[in-house]
N, C-alpha and C positions, 0 to 999 in steps of 0.2 A: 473437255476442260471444264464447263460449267457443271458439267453432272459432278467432276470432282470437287470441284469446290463447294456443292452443294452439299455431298456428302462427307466434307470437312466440318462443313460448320458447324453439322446435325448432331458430328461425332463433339464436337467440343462441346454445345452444349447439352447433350447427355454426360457427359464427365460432370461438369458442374453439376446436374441435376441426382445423377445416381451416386456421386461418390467412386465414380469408374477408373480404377487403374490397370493399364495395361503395359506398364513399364516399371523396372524398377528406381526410375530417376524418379526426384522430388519431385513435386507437383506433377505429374507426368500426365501427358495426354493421351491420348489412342496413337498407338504406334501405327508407323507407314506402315507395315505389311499387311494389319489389319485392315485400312482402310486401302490399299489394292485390292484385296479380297473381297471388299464388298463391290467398290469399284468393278470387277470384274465378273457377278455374280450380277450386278444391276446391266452392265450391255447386252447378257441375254435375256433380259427380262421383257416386259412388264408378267408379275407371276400372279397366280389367283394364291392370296394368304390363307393357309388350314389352321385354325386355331382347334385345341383339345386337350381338356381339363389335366390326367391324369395316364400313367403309364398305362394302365389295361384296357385303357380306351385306345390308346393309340398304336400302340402294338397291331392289332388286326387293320390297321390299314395297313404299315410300315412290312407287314408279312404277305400283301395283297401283292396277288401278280401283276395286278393295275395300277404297282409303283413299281421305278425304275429311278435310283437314285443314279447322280450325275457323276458318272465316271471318274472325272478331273478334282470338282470338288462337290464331296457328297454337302456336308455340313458344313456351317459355321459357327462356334461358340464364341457366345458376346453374353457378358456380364451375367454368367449365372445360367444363360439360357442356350440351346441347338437348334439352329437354325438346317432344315434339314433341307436340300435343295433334289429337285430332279422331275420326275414326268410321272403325272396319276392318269390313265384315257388320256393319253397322247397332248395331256394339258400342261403348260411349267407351273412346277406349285412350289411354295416354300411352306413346310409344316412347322410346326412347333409347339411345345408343348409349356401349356402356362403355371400347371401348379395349383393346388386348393383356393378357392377364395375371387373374391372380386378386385381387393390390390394384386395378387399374382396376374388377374389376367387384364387386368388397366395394363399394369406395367408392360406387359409381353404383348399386348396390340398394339401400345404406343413404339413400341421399340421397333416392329416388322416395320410398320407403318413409317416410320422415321427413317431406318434402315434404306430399306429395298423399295424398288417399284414393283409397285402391288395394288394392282388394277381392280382387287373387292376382296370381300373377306367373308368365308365361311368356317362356322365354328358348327362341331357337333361332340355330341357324347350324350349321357344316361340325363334321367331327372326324377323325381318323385311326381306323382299323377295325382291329382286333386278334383279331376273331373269323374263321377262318378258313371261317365258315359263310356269312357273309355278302361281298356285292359293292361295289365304289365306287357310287353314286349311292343303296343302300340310305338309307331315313332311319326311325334308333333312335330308340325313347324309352323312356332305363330306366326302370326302377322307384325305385332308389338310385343317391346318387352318392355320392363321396369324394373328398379332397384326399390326391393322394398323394406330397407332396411334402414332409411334415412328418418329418424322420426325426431318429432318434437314432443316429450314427455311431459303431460301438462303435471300442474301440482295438485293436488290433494284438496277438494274443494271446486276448482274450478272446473266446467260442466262448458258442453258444446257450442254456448252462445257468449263465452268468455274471451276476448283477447288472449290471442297466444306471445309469450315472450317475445320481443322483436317482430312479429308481424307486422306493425305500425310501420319498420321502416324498410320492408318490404325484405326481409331475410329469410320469414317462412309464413305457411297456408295453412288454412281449414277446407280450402277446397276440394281436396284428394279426400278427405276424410279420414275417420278415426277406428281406434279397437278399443273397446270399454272394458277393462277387466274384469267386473263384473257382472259381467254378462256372460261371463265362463264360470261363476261362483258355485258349488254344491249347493243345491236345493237345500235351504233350512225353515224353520215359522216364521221365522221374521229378516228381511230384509238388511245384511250389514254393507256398507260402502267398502271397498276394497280398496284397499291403500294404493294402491298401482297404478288406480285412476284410468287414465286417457293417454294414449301414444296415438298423434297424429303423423300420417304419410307424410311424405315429404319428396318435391322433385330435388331432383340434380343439379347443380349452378355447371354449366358446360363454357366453354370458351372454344367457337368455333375456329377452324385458322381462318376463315373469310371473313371473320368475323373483326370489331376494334380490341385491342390487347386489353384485358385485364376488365374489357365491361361484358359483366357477367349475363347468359338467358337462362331459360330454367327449361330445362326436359324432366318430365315424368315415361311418358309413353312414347318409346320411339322406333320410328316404325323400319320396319328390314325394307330393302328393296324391291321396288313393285315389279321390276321384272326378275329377279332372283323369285319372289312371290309366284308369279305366275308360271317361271319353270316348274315350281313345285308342285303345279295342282297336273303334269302330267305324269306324277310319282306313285300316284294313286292306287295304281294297280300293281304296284309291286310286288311280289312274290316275298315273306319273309321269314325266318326259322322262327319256328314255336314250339320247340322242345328242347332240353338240357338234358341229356342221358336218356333217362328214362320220365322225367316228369314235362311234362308237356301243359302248354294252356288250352283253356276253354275251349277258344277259337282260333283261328290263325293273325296273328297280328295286322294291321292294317296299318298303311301312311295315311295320314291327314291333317290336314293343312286347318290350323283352330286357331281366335281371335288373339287370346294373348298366353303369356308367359310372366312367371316375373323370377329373380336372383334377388338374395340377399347372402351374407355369411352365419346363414342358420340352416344345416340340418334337418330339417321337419321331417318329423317320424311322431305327429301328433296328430289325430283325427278330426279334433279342436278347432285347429287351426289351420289346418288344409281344409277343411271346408268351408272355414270362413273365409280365404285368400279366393277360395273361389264363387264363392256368392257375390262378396265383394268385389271383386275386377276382374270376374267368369275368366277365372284363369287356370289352364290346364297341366303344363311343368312346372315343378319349383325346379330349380336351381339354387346352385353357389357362382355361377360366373357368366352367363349370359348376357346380362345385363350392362355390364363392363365390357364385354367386348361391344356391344349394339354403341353403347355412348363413347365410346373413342372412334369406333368408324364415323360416325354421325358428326361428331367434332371434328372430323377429319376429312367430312366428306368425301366417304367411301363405300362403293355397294356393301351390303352387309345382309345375311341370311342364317339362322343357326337352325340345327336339325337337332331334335334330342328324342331319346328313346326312352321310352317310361319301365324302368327298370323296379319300380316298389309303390306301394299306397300312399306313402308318405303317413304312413299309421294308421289309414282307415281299415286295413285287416277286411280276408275274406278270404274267399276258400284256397285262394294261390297265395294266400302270405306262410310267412315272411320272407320274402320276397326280394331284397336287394340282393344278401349272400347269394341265394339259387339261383337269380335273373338276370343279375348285372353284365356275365358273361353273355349273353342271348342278347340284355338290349344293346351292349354295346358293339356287338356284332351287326345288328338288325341297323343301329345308326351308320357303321363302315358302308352297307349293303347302297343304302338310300343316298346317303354321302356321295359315292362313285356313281351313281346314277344321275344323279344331281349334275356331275360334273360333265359327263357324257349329254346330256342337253342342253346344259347352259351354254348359249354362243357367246360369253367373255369371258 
């Protein structure tokens, strides 16, 4: 009776908050049938949560004979998303798939997480590589991630020992640091200022649930679970495909376990700037959503670990580019590969 009413409440205010109708009555709430079905998907739980970005990533799990969707009820759809229920390595998982971007996948870790009992959360798929140490089909798993997308764009004139906007009243930092645009300027005689100026980093304002309502902390760098972590480093020796038809890599791909990562809702296919991301915060995946799921677990106080596989340079070009189209398929097979392995060790 308490788990139901628990999972009354979560449902009402998700309604409130998403805009959710599942009736055709005015104002309508989540119908009972739906909320039996979660009801009845949470008593056999606690499940380990699979988060993953996009269709061609998640296919080669969903096709893996080390999933076995649940008889009775494979799925659930809730507000836009599939909740996909059943057994990966003899483990109950619920997967799902979030969509492009860092709000697609806030929204769809907050929802598992609200939803269901779900005892940690692993997220994996592809990423652009920025570490010039490593190879396309490599598959990372940092330690920290970061949203590097939250900036404070100074104005036109103002220089690194300046007061930022609101900083005074503690809304944003110089402490993470900054990107100078001109410091990416074409070589000319004489030095011109670049209108674009300064965009400083910026953390996250997070509201933990243990936390008080509405008073806000700030995460930049947050860090996966140290024992999810430590399962990782005996993935090392995993065996993993390094060929697509007939083209093949350098060397055979390798798992390793590297300091950080970061997600923003940008693309990088820039040479430019994947190497300053990693000069800057020796950060080896870019992403689009990693970062969003790490701070909703974190907020939520939930194990959290993401696997990704370096599917492209992120534009630094070289003798295996270009490299998404012809690799993406490999890394994100290489990420399913290390994924089930992962899950085959982990004892939660």
């Amino acid at each position: 009776m308490e788990r139901h009413l628990k999972v009354v409440v979560i449902l009402s205010f998700l309604v409130l908050l998403l805009g959710i109708s599942t009736s055709s009555r005015a104002h309508a709430a989540v119908s009972q049938f739906t909320i039996r079905k979660i009801d009845k998907i949470n008593k056999d739980g606690p499940y380990l949560g699979i988060v993953v970005p996009n269709t061609f990533e998640m296919n080669p799990l969903l096709q893996s004979p080390s999933f076995e969707a649940d008889q009775k009820l494979p799925y659930l759809d809730f507000s836009g998303r599939r909740f996909r229920i059943g057994v990966l390595e003899n483990k109950k998982v619920i997967i799902v798939m979030t969509g492009l971007g860092m709000l697609n996948a806030g929204i769809t870790t907050q929802l598992l997480l609200s939803l269901f009992e779900v005892k940690g959360v692993v997220h994996y798929g592809i990423a652009g590589n920025a570490n010039p140490k490593l190879q396309i089909g490599d598959v990372t798993i940092p330690q920290y991630w970061a949203h590097t997308g939250l900036w404070n764009w100074q104005r036109f004139g103002d220089g690194a020992e300046d007061e930022l906007a609101l900083e005074s009243n503690g809304d944003f930092t110089r402490k993470i640091g900054y990107l100078k645009f001109s410091d990416f300027n074409n070589p000319t005689k004489s030095f011109v200022p670049n209108l674009l100026n300064n965009v400083w980093y910026q953390p996250e304002e997070i509201f933990p649930v243990s936390g008080i309502p509405e008073a806000r902390q700030h995460a930049f760098w947050v860090q996966v679970d140290p024992n999810y972590y430590a399962v990782a480093k005996k993935l090392e020796d995993l065996k993993l495909g390094s060929c697509v038809n007939q083209t093949c890599l350098p060397r055979s791909p390798i798992v390793v376990r590297v300091k950080r990562g970061i997600s923003a809702n940008v693309f990088v296919d820039n040479n430019a700037y994947g190497q300053f991301l990693n000069s800057k915060f020796n950060a080896t995946p870019i992403d689009m959503e990693s970062a969003a799921v790490a701070l909703v677990s974190a907020q939520q106080k939930k194990p959290f670990i993401a696997i990704r596989a370096l599917s492209d340079l992120a534009g630094g070009g070289s003798s295996v580019s270009n490299e998404a189209t012809i690799f993406a398929s490999l890394a994100a097979q290489n990420a399913v590969d290390v994924l089930l392995r992962f899950i085959v060790l982990s004892s939660s």
